[in-house]
DRENDO-1510 file (C-alpha; in Angstrom, 1 decimal, always signed):
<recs>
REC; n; res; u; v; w
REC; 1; UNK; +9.2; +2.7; +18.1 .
REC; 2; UNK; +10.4; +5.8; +16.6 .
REC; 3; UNK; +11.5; +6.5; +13.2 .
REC; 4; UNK; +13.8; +9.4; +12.4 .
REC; 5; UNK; +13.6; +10.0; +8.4 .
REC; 6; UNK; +13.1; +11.8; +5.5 .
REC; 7; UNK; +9.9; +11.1; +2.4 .
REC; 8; UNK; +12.4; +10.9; -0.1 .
REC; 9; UNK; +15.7; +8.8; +1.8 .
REC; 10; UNK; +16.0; +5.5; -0.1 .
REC; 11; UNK; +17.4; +4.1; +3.6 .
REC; 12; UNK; +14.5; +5.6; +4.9 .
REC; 13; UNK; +11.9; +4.1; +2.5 .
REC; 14; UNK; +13.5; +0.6; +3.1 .
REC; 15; UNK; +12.9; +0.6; +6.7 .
REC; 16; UNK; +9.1; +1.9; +5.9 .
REC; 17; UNK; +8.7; -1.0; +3.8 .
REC; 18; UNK; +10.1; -3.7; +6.4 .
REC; 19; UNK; +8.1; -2.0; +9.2 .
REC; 20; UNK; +4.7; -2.4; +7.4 .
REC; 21; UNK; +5.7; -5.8; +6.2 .
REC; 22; UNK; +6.2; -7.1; +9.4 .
REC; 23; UNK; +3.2; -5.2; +10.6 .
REC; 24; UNK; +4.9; -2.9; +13.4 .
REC; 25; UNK; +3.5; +0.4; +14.0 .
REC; 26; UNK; +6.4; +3.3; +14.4 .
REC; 27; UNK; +6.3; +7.4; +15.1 .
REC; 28; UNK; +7.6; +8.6; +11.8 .
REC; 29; UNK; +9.5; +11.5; +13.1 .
REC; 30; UNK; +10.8; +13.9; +9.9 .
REC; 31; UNK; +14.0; +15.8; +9.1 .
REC; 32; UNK; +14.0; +17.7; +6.1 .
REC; 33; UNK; +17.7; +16.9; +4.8 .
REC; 34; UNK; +17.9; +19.5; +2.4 .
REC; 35; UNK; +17.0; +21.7; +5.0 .
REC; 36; UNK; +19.9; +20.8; +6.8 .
REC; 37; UNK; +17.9; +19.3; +9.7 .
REC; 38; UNK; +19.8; +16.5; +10.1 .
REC; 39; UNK; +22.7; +18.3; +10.9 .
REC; 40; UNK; +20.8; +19.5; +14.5 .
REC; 41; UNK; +22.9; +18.7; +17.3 .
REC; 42; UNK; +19.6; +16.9; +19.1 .
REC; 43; UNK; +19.6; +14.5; +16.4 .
REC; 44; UNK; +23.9; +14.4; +15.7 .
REC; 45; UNK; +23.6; +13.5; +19.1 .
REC; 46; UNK; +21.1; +10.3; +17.8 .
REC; 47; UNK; +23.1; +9.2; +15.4 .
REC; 48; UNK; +26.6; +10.9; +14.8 .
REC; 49; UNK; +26.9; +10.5; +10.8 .
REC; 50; UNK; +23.8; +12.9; +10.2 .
REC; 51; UNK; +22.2; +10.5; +8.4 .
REC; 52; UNK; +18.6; +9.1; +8.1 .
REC; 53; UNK; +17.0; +7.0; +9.1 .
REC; 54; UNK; +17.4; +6.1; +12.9 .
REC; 55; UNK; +15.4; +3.5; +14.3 .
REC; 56; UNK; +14.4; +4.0; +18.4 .
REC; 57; UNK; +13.2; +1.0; +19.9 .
REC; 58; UNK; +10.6; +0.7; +21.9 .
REC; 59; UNK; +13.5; +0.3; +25.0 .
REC; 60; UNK; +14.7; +3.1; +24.0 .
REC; 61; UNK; +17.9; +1.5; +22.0 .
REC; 62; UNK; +19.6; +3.8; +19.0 .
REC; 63; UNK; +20.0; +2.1; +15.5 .
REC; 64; UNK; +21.5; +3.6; +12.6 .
REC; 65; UNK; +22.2; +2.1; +9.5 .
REC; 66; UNK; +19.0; +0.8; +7.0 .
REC; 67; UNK; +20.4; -2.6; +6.3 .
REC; 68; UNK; +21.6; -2.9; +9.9 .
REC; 69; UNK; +17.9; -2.3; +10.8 .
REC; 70; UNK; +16.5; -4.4; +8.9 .
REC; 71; UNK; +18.3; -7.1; +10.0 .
REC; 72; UNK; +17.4; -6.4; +13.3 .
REC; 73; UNK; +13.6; -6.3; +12.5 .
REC; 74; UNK; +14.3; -10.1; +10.4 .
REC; 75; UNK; +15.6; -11.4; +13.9 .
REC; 76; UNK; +13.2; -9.7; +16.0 .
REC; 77; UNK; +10.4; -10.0; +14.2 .
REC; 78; UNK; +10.9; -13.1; +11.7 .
REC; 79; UNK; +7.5; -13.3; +10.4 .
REC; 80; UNK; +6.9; -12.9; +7.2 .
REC; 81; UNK; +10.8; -13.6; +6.5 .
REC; 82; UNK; +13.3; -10.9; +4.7 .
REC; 83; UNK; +16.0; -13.4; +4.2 .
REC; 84; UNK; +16.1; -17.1; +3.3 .
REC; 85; UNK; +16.9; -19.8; +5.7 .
REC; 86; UNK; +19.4; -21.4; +3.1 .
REC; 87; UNK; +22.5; -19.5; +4.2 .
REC; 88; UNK; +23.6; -19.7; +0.6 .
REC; 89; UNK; +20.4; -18.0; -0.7 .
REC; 90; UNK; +20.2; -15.5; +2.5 .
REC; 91; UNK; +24.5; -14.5; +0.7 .
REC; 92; UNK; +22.7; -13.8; -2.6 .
REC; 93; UNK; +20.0; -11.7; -1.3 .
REC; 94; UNK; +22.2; -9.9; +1.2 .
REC; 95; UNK; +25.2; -9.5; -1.9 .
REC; 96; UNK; +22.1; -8.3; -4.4 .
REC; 97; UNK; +20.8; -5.7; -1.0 .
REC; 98; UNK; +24.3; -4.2; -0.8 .
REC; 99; UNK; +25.2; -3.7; -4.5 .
REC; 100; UNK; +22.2; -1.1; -4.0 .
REC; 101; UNK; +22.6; +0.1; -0.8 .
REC; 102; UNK; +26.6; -0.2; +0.0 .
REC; 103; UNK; +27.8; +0.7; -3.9 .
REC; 104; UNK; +24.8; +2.2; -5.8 .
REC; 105; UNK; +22.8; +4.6; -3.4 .
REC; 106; UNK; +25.9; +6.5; -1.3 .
REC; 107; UNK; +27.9; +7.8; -4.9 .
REC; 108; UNK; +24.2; +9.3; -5.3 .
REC; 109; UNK; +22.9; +10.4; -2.5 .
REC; 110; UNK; +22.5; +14.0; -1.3 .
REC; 111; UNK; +25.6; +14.7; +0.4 .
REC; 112; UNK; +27.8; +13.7; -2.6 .
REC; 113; UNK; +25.4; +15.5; -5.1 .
REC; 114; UNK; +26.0; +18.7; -3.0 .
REC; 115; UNK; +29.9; +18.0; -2.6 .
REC; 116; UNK; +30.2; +18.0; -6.3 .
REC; 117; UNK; +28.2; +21.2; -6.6 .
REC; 118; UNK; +30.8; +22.5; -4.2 .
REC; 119; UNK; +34.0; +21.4; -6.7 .
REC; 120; UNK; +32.0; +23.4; -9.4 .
REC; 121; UNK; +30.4; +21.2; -11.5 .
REC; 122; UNK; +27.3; +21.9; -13.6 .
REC; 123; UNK; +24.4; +20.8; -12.7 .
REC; 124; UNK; +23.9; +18.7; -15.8 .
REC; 125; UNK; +27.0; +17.1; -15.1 .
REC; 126; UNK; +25.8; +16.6; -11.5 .
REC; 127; UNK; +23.0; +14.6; -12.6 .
REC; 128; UNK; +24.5; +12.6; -15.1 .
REC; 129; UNK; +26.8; +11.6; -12.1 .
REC; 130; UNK; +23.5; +10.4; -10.0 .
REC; 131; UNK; +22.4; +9.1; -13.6 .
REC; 132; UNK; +25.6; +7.2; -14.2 .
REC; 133; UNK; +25.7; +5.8; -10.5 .
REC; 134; UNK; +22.7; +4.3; -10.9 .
REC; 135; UNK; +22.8; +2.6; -14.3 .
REC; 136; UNK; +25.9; +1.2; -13.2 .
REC; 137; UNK; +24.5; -0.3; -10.3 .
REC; 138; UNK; +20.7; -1.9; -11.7 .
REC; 139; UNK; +22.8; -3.2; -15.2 .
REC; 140; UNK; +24.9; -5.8; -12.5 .
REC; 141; UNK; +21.7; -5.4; -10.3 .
REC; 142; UNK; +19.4; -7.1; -13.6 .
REC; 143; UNK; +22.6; -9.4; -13.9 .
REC; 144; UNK; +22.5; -10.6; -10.9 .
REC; 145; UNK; +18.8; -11.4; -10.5 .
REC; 146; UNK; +18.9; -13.0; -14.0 .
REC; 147; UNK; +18.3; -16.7; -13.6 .
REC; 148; UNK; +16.0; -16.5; -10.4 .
REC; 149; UNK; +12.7; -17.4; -10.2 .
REC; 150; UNK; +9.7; -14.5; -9.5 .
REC; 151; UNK; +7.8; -12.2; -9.5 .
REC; 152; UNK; +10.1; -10.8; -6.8 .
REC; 153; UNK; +13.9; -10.8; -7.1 .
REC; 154; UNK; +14.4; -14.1; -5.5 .
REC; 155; UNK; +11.6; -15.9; -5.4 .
REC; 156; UNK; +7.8; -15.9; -5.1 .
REC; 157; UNK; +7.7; -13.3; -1.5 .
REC; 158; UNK; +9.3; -9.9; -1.2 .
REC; 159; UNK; +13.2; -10.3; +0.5 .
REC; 160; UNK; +15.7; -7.5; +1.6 .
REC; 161; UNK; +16.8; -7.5; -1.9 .
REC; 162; UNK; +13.2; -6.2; -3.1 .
REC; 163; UNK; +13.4; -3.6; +0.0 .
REC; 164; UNK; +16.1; -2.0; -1.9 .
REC; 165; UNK; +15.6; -2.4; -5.3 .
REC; 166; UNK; +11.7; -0.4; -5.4 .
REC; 167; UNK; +13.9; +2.7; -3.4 .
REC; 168; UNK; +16.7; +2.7; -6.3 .
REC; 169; UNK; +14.1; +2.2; -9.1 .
REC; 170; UNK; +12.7; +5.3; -8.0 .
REC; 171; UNK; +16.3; +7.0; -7.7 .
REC; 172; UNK; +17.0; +6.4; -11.3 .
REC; 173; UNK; +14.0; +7.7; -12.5 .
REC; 174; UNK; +14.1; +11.2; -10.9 .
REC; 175; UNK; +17.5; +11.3; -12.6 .
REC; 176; UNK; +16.4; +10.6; -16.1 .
REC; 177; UNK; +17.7; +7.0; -16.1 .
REC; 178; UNK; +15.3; +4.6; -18.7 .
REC; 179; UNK; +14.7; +1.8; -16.3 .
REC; 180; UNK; +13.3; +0.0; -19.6 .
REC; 181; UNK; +16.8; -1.7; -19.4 .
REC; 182; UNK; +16.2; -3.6; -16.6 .
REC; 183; UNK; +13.3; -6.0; -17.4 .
REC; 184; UNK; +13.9; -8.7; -14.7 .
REC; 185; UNK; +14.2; -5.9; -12.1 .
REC; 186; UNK; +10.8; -4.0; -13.4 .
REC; 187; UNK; +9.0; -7.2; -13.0 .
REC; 188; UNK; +10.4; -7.7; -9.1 .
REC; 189; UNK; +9.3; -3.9; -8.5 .
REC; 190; UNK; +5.7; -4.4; -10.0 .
REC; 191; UNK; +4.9; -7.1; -7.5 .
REC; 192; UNK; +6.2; -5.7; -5.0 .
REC; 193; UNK; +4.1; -2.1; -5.5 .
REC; 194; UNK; +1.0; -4.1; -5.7 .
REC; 195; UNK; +1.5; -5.1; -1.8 .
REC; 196; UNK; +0.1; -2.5; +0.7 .
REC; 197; UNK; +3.1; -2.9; +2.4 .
REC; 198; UNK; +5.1; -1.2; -0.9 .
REC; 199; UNK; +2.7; +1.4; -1.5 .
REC; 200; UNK; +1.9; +2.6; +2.2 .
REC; 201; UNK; +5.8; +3.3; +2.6 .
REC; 202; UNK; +6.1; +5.3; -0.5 .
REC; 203; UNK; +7.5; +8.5; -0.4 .
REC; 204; UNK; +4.2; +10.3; -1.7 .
REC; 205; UNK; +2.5; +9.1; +1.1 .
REC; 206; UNK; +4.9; +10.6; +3.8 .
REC; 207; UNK; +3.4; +12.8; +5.9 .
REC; 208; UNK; +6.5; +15.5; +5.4 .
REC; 209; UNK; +5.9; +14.8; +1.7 .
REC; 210; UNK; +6.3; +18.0; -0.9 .
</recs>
């Protein structure tokens, strides 16, 4: 497999992290997006948003999408498990993976951040956009992980919702945010950055990594 992405792409460190969980090997393959990279016809031809990451399969099938990926790892590969068996439980986990990745991460995310540079705003009222995005999401984030059981957001092993939350932790704090708010969701990330799995897929250890 081949993995199109960037060290610093929240979707991109997700997939990293449910790679090495499920023990599959894959040819990072990097595209600087600040550098406009992305925007290369060889890879818009890959995956027509310009977005990372892009999973290649070892048949040579395109996927786009980090949540879509994932998914297709869980049922490709189901061992250890991302998602619950209960369907009720697999909901919550998928409803907690998407408040991150569907409603927190895109209103932050590069391309936004650069459009509102564009409109002519500050850059301190830039960031206090990315900041604002993303104490909006982890306050219903800690909510909604409240009353479950951990160390991990739902339960005692690592889901798709833990996948998403160590990428948006780390969001929030490169924009200022104090994540001391959110005990229930600091307790799900330290478990899941003492797995190799966690650590190996951080962004420091990217081999495009500044």
């Amino acid at each position: 497999m081949k993995l199109h992405g960037y060290f610093r792409s929240s979707a991109s460190y997700r997939v990293r992290i449910a790679l090495n969980l499920k023990g599959l090997r894959a040819e990072h393959l990097p595209h600087h997006l600040r550098k406009g990279e992305q925007c290369a016809p060889a890879y818009l031809a890959l995956n027509p948003q310009g977005f990372v990451p892009t999973l290649e399969s070892d048949a040579g099938d395109i996927l786009t999408q980090s949540l879509a990926i994932i998914e297709w790892l869980e049922e490709t590969h189901p061992t250890p498990p991302l998602l619950p068996k209960d369907p009720l439980r697999r909901a919550k986990v998928r409803a907690f993976s998407m408040a991150l990745a569907c409603d927190t991460h895109p209103v932050q995310n590069l391309k936004v951040l650069a459009r509102l540079r564009q409109l002519g705003l500050p850059e301190e009222a830039v960031t206090e956009w990315a900041a604002w995005a993303n104490r909006e999401g982890l306050t219903a984030s800690e909510k909604l992980v409240a009353g479950e059981a951990g160390p991990f957001c739902f339960g005692a092993a690592p889901t798709m919702a833990d996948l998403c939350l160590v990428p948006q932790l780390a969001n929030a704090r490169r924009f200022g945010v104090d994540v001391s708010a959110f005990p229930r969701l600091l307790q799900a990330e330290a478990a899941a950055k003492a797995l190799p799995a966690f650590a190996d897929a951080a962004p420091e250890r990217q081999i495009d990594a500044e």
